[in-house]
C-alpha positions as CSV (number, residue, x, y, z in Angstrom):
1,X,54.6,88.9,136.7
2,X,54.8,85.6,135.6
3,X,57.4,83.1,135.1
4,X,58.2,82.1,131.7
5,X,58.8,78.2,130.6
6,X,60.1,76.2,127.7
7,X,58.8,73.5,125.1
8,X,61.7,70.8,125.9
9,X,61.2,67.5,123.7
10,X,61.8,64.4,126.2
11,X,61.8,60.7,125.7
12,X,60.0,58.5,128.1
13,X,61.4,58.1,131.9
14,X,62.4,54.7,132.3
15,X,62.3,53.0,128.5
16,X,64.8,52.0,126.7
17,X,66.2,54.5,123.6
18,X,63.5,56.6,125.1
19,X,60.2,55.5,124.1
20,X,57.8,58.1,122.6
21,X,59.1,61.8,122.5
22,X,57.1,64.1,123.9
23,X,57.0,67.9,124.7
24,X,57.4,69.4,127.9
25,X,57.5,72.1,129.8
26,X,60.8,74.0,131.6
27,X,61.4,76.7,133.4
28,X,63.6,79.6,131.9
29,X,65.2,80.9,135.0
30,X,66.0,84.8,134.9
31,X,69.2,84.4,137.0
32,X,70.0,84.2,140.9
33,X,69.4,85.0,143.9
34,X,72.5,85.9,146.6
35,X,72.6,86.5,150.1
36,X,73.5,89.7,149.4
37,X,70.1,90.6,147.0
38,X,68.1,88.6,150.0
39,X,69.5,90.9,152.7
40,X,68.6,94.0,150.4
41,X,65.3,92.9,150.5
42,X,64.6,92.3,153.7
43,X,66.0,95.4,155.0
44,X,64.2,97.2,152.5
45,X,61.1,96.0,154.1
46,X,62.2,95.4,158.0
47,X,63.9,97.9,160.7
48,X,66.8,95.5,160.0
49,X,70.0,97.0,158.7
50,X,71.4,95.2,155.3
51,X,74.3,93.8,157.6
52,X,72.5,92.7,160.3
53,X,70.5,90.6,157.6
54,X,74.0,89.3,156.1
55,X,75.5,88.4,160.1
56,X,72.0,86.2,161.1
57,X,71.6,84.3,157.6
58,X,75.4,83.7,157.4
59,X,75.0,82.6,160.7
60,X,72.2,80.4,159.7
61,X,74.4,78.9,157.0
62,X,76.5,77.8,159.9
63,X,74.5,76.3,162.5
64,X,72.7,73.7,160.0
65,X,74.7,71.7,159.4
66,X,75.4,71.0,163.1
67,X,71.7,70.6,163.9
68,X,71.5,68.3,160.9
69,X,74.4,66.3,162.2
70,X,72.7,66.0,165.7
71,X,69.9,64.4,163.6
72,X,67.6,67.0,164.1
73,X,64.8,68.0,162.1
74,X,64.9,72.1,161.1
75,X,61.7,73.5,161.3
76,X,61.8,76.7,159.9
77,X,58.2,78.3,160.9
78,X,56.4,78.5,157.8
79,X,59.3,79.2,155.6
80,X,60.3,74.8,155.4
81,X,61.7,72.0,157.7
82,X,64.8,70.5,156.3
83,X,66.1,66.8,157.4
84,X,68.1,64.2,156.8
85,X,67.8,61.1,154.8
86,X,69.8,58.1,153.8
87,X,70.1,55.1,151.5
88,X,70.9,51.5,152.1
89,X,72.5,48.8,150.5
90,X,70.2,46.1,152.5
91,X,71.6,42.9,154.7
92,X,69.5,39.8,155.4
93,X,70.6,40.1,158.8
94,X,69.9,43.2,161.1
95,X,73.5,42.3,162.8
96,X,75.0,43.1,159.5
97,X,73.5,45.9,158.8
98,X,76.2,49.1,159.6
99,X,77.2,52.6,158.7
100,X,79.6,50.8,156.2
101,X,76.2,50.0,153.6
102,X,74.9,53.6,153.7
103,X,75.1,54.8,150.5
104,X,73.2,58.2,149.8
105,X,72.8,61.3,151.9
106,X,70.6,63.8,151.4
107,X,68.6,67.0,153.1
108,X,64.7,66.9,152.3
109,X,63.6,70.6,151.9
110,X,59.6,70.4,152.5
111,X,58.0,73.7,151.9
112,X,56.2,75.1,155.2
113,X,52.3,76.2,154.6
114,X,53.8,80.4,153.4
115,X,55.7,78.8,150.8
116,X,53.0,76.0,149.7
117,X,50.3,79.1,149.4
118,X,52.8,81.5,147.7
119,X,53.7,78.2,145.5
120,X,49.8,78.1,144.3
121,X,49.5,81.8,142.9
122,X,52.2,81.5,140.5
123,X,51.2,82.2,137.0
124,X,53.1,80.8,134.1
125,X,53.5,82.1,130.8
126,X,54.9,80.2,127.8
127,X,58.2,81.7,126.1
128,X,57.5,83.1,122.6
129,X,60.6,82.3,121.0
């Protein structure tokens, strides 16, 4: 199989009005993916019951955030790591500089080497319509 994308006519990132419109592609996503469809397939494929599946990534669900608020770095074998990272408002000072001038938060998702490979045989297919 392959997965389909769109034409999507885009101005120019960063210029004003938007520059010179050009086409690009998009993926067409073909819907979602639950816990519930992930736990079918793994214990279609595993000697691990549907539920069981459910209990550990439910469970999973849990504990990050914990490990991400002990500022830890998730390695997840060679599924992904996920980790924190922040934004600053900056001070001239380093004595100024407090919790007070953080102003993003977000969780980096870096692909492990499984996902990277499966990542490179991904054929692509351009939408007809």
């Amino acid at each position: 199989m392959s997965v389909k994308f769109k034409a999507v006519l885009r101005g120019e990132p960063g210029v004003t009005g938007g520059g010179n419109k050009k086409y690009y592609a998009s993926i067409i996503h073909s819907g979602e993916a639950s816990i519930r469809n992930l736990s079918q397939r793994i214990a279609a494929i595993s000697t691990v019951s549907q539920a069981d599946t459910i209990a550990v990534l439910e469970s999973l669900i849990m504990v990050l955030p914990d490990m991400l608020d002990d500022g830890k770095i998730i390695r997840l074998g060679d599924f992904a790591s996920l980790r924190l990272s922040i934004g600053s408002n900056g001070e001239v000072n380093e004595q100024d500089l407090s919790s007070a001038n953080i102003v993003r938060r977000r969780i980096i998702f870096t692909p492990g080497d499984e996902l990277k490979f499966a990542l490179s045989r991904i054929k692509f297919e351009k939408n007809s319509s």
